[in-house]
N, CA, C and O atoms as CSV, one atom per row, in Angstrom:
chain,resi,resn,atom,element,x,y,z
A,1,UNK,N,N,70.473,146.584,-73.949
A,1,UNK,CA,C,71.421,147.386,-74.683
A,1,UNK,C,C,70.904,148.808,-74.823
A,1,UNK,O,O,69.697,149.032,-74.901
A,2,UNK,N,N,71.732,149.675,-74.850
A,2,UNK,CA,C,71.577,151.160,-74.643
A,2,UNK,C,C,71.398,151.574,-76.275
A,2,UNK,O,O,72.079,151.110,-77.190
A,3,UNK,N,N,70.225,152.639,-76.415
A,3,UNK,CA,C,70.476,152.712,-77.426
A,3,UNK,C,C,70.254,154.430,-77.717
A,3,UNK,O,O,70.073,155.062,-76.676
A,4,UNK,N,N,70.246,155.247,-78.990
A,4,UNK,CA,C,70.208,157.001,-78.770
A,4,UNK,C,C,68.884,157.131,-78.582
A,4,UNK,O,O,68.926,158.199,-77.971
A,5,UNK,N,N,67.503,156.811,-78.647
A,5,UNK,CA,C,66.488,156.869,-79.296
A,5,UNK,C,C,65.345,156.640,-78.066
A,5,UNK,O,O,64.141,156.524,-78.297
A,6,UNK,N,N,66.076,156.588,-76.434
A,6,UNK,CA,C,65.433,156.240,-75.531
A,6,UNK,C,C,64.460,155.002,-75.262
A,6,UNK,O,O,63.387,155.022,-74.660
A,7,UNK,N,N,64.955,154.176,-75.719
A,7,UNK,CA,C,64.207,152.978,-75.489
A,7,UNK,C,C,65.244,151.753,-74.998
A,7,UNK,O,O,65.065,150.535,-75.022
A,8,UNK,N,N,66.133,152.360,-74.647
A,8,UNK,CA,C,66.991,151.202,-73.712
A,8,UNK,C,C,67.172,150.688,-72.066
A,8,UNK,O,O,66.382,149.874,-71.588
A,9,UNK,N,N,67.839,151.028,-71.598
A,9,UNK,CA,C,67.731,150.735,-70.247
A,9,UNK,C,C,67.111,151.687,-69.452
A,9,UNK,O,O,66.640,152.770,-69.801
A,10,UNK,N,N,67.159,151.132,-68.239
A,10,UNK,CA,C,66.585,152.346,-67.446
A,10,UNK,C,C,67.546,153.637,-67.307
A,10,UNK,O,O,67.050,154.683,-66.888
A,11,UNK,N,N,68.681,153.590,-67.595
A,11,UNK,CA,C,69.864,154.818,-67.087
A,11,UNK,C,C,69.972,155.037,-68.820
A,11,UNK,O,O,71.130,154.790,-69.158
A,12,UNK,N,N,69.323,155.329,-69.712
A,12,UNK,CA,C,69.582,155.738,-71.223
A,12,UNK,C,C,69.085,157.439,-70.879
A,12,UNK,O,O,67.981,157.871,-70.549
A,13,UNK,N,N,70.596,158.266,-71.147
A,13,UNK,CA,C,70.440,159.514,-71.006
A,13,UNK,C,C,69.724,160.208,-71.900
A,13,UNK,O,O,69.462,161.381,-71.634
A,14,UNK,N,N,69.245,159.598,-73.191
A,14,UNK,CA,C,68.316,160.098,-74.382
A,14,UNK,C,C,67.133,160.853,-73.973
A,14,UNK,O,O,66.715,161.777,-74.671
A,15,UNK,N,N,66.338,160.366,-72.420
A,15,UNK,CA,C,64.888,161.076,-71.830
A,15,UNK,C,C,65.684,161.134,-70.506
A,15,UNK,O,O,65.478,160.211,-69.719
A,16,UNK,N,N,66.263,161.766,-70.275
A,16,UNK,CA,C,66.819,162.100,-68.856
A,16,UNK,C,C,65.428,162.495,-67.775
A,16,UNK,O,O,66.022,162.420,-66.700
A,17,UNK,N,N,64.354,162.766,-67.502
A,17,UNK,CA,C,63.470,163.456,-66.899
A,17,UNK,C,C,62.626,161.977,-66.908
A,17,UNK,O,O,62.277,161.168,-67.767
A,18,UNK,N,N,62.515,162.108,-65.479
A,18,UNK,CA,C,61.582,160.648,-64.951
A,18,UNK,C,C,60.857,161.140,-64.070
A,18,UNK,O,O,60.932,162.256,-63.557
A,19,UNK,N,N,60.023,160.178,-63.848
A,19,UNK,CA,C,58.300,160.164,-62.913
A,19,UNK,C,C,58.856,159.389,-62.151
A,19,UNK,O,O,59.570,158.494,-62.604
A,20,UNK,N,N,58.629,159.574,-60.615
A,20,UNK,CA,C,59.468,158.487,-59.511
A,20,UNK,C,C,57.871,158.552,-58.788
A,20,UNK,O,O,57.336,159.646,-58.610
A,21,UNK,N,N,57.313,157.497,-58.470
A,21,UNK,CA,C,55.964,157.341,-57.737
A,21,UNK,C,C,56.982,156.828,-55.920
A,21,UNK,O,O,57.662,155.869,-55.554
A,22,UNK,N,N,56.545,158.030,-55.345
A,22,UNK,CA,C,57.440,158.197,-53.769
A,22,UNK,C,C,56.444,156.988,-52.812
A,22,UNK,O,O,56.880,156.346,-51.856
A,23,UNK,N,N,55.552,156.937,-53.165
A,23,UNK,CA,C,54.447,155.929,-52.492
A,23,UNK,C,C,54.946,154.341,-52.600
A,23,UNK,O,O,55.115,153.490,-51.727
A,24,UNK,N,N,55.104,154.308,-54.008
A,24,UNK,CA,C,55.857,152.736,-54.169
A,24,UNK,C,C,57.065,152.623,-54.018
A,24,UNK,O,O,57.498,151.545,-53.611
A,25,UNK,N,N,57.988,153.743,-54.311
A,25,UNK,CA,C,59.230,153.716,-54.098
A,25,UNK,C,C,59.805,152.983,-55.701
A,25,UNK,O,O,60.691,152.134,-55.599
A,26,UNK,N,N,59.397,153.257,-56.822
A,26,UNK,CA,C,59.662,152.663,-57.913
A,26,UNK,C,C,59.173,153.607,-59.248
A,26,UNK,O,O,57.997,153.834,-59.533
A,27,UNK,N,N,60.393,154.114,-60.012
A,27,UNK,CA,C,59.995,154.717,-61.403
A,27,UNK,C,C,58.514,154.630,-62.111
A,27,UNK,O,O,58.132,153.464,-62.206
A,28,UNK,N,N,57.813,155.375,-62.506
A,28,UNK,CA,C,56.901,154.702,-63.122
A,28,UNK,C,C,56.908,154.549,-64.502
A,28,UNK,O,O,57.483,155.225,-65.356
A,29,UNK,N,N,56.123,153.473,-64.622
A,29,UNK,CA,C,57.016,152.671,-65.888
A,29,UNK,C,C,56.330,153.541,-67.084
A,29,UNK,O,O,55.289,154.178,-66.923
A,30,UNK,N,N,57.213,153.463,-68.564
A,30,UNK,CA,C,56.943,153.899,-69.546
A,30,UNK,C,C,57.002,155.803,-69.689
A,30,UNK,O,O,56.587,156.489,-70.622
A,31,UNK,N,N,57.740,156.296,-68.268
A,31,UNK,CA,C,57.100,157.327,-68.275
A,31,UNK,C,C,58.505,158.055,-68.442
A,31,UNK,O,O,58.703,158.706,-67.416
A,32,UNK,N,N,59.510,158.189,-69.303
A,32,UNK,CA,C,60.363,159.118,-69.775
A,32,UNK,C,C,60.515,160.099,-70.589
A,32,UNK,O,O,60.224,159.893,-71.767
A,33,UNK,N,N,60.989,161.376,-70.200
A,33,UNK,CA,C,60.479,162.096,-71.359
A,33,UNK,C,C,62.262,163.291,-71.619
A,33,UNK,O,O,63.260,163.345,-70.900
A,34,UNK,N,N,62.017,163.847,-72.597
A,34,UNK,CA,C,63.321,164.651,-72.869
A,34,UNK,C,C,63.486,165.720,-72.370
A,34,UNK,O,O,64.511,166.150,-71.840
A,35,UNK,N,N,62.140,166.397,-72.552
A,35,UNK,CA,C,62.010,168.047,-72.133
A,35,UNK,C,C,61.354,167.974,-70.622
A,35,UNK,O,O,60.282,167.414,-70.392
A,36,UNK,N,N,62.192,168.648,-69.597
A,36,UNK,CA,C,61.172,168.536,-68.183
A,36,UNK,C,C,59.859,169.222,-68.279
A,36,UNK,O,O,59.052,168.860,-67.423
A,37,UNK,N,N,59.436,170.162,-69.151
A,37,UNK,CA,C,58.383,170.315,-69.126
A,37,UNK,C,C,57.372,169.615,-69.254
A,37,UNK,O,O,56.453,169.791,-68.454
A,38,UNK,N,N,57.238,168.539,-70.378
A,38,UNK,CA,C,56.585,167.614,-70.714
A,38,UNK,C,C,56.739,166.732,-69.706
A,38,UNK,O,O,55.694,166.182,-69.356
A,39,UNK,N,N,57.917,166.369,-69.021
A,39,UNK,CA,C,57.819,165.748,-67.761
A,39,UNK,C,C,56.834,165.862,-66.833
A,39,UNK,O,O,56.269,164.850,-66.419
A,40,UNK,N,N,56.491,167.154,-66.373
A,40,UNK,CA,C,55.893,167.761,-65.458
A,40,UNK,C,C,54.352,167.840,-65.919
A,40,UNK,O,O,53.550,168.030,-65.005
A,41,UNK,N,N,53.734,167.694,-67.493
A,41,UNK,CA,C,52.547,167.423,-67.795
A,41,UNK,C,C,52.364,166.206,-67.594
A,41,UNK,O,O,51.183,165.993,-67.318
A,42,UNK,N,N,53.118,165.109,-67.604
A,42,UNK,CA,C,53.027,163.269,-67.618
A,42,UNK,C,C,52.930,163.318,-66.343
A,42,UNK,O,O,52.064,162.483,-66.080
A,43,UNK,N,N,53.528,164.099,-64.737
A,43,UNK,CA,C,53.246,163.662,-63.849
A,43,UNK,C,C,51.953,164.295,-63.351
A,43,UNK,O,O,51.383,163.610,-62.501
A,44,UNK,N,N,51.365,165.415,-63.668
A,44,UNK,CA,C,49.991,166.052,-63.563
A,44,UNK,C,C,49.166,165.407,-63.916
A,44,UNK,O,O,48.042,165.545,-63.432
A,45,UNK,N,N,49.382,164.637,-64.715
A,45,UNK,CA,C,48.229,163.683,-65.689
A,45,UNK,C,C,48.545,162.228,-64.876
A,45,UNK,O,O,47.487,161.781,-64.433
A,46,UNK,N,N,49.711,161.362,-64.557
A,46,UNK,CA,C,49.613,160.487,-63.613
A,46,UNK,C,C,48.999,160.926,-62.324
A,46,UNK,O,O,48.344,160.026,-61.799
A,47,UNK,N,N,49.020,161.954,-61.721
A,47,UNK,CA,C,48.759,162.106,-60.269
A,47,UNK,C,C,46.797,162.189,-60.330
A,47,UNK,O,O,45.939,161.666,-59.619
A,48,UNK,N,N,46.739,162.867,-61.223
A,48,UNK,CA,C,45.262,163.071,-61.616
A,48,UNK,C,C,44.800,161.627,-61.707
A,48,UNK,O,O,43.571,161.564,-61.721
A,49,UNK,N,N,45.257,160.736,-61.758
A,49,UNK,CA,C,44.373,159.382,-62.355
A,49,UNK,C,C,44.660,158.351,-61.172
A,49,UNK,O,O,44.141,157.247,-61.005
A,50,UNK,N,N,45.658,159.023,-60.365
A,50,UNK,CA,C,46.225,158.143,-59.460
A,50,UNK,C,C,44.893,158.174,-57.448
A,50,UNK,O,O,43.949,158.897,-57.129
A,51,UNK,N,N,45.337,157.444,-56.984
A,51,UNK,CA,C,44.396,157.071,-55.862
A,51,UNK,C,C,44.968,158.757,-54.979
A,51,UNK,O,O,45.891,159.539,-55.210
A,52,UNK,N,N,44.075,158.724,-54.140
A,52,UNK,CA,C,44.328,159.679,-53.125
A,52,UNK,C,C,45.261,159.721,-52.256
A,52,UNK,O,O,44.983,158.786,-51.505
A,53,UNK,N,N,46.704,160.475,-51.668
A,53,UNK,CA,C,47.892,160.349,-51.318
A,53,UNK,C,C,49.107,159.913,-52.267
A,53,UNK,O,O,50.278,159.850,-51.893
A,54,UNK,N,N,48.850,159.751,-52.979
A,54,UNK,CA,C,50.087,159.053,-54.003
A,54,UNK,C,C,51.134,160.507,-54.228
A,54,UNK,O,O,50.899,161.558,-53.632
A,55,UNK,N,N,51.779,160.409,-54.760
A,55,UNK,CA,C,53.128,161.447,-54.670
A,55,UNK,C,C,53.637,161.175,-55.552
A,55,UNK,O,O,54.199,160.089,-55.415
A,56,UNK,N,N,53.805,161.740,-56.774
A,56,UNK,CA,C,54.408,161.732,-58.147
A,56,UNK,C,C,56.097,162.952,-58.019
A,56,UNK,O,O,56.280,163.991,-57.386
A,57,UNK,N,N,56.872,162.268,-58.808
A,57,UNK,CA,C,57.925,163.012,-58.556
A,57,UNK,C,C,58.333,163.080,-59.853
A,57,UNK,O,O,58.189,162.108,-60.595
A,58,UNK,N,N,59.046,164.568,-60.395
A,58,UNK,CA,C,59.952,164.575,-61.312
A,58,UNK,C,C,61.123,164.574,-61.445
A,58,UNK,O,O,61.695,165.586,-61.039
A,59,UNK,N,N,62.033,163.395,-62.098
A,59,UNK,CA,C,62.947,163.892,-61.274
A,59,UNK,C,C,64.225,163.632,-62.500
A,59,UNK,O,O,64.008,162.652,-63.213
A,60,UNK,N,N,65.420,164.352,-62.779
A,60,UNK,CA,C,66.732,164.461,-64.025
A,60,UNK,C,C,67.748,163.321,-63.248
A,60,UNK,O,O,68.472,163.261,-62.254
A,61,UNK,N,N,67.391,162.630,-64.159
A,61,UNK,CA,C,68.738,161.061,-63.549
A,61,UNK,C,C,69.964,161.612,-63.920
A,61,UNK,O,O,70.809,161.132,-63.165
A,62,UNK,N,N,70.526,162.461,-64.789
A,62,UNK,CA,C,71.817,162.820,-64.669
A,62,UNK,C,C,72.384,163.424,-63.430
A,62,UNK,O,O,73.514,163.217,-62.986
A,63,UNK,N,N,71.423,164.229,-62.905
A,63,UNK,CA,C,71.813,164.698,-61.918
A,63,UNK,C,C,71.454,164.329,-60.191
A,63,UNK,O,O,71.968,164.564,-59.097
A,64,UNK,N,N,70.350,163.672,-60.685
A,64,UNK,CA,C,69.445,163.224,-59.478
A,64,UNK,C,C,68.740,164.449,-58.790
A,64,UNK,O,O,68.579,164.234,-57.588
A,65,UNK,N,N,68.273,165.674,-59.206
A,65,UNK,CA,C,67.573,166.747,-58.831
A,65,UNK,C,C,66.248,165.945,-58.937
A,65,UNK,O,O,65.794,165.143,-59.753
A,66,UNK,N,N,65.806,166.510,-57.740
A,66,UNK,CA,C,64.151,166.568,-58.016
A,66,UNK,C,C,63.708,168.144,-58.455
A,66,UNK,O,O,64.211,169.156,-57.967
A,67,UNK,N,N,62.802,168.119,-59.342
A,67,UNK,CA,C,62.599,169.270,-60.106
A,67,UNK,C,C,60.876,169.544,-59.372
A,67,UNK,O,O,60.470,170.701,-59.262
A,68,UNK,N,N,60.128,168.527,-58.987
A,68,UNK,CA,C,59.120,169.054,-58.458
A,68,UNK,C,C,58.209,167.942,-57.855
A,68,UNK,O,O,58.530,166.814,-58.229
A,69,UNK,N,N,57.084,168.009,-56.958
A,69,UNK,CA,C,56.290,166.756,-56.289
A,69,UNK,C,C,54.803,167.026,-56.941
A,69,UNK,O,O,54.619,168.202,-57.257
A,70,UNK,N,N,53.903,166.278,-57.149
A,70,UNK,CA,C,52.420,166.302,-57.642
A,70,UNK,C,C,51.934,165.172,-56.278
A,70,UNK,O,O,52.161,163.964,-56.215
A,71,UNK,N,N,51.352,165.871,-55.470
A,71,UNK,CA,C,50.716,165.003,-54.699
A,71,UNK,C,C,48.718,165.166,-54.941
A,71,UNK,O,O,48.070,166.203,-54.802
A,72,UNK,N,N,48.239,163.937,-55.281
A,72,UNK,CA,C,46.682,163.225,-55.235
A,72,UNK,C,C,46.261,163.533,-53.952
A,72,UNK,O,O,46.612,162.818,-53.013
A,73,UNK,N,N,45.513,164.559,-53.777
A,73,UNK,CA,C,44.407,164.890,-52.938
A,73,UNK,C,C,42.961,164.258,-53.163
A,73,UNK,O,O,42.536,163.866,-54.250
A,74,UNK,N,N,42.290,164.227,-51.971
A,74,UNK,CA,C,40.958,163.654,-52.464
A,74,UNK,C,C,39.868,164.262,-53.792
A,74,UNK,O,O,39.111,163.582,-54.486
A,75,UNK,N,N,40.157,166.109,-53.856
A,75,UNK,CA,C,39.679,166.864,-54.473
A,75,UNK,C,C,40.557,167.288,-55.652
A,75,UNK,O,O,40.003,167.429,-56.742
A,76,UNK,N,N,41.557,167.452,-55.567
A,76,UNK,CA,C,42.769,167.845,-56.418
A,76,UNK,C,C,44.102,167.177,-56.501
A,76,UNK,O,O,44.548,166.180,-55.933
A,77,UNK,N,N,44.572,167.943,-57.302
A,77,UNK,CA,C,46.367,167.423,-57.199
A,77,UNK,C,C,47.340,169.293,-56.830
A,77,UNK,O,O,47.420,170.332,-57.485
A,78,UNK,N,N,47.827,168.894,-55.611
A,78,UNK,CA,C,48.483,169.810,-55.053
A,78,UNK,C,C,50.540,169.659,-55.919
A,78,UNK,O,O,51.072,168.612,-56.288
A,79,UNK,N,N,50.995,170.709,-55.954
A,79,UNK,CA,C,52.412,170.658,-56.945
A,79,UNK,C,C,52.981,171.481,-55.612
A,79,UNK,O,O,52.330,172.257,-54.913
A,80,UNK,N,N,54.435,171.080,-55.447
A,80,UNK,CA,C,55.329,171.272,-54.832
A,80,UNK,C,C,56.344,171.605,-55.489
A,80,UNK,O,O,57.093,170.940,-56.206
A,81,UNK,N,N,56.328,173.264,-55.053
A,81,UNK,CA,C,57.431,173.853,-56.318
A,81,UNK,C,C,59.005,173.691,-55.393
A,81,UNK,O,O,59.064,174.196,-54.272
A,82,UNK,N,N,60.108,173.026,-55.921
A,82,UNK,CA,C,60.995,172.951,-55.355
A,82,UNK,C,C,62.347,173.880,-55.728
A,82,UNK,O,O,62.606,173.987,-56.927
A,83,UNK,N,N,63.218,174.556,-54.761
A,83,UNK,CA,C,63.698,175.860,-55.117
A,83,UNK,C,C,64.778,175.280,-55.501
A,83,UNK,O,O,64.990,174.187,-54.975
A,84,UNK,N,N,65.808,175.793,-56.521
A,84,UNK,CA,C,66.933,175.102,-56.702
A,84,UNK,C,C,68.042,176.219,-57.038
A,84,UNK,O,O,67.893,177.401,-57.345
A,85,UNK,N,N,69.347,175.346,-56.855
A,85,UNK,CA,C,70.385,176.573,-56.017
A,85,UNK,C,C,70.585,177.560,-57.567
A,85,UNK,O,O,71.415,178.411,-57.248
A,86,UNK,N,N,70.329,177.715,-58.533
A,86,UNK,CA,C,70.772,178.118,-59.783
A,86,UNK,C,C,69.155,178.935,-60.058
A,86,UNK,O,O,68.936,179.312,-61.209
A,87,UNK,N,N,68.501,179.083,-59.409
A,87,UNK,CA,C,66.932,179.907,-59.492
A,87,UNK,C,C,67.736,180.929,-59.490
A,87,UNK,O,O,68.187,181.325,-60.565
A,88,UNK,N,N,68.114,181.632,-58.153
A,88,UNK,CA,C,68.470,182.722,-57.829
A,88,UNK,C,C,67.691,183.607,-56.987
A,88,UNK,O,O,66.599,183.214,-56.577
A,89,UNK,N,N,68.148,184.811,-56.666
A,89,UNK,CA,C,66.420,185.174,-55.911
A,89,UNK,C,C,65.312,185.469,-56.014
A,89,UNK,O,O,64.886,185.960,-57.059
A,90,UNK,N,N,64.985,185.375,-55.562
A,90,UNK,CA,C,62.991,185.218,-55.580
A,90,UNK,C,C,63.105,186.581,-56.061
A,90,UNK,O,O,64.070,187.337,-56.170
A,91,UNK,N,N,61.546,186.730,-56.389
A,91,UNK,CA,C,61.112,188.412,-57.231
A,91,UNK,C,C,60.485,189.036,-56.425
A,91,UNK,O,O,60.073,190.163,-56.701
């Protein structure tokens, strides 16, 4: 059951901003959040802890945008800034 408070189903628009792990092909669990920013610290902090190659995604289920990629390097975590049509032009 759906509820306001984000703790219902997986499609509860309350934390719209999800972690999609592209490696498994499956949400990662527990990991919803409201503000994409905070999104984008939960997947920096998953990719950091995660094995080498893994691919963390952020991504707005209302819309299905991906907002950005965190890929696990052996040394680092590399971010994939993704351009979107409402940016506008570059500076």
């Amino acid at each position: 059951m759906k509820n306001g408070n984000g703790n219902g189903n997986g499609h509860d628009p309350a934390r719209p901003f999800r972690l999609w792990d592209a490696k498994d092909g499956e949400m990662v669990r527990w990991r919803y959040y409201l503000y994409p920013r905070n999104a984008h610290l939960g997947a920096l902090i998953e990719a950091r802890w995660a094995e080498p190659g893994k691919v963390i995604e952020v991504i707005d289920i209302r819309t299905s945008k991906l907002l950005g990629q965190y890929k696990r390097t052996p040394t680092s975590v590399a971010f994939t800034a993704i351009k979107r049509e409402d940016d506008g032009p570059e500076a």
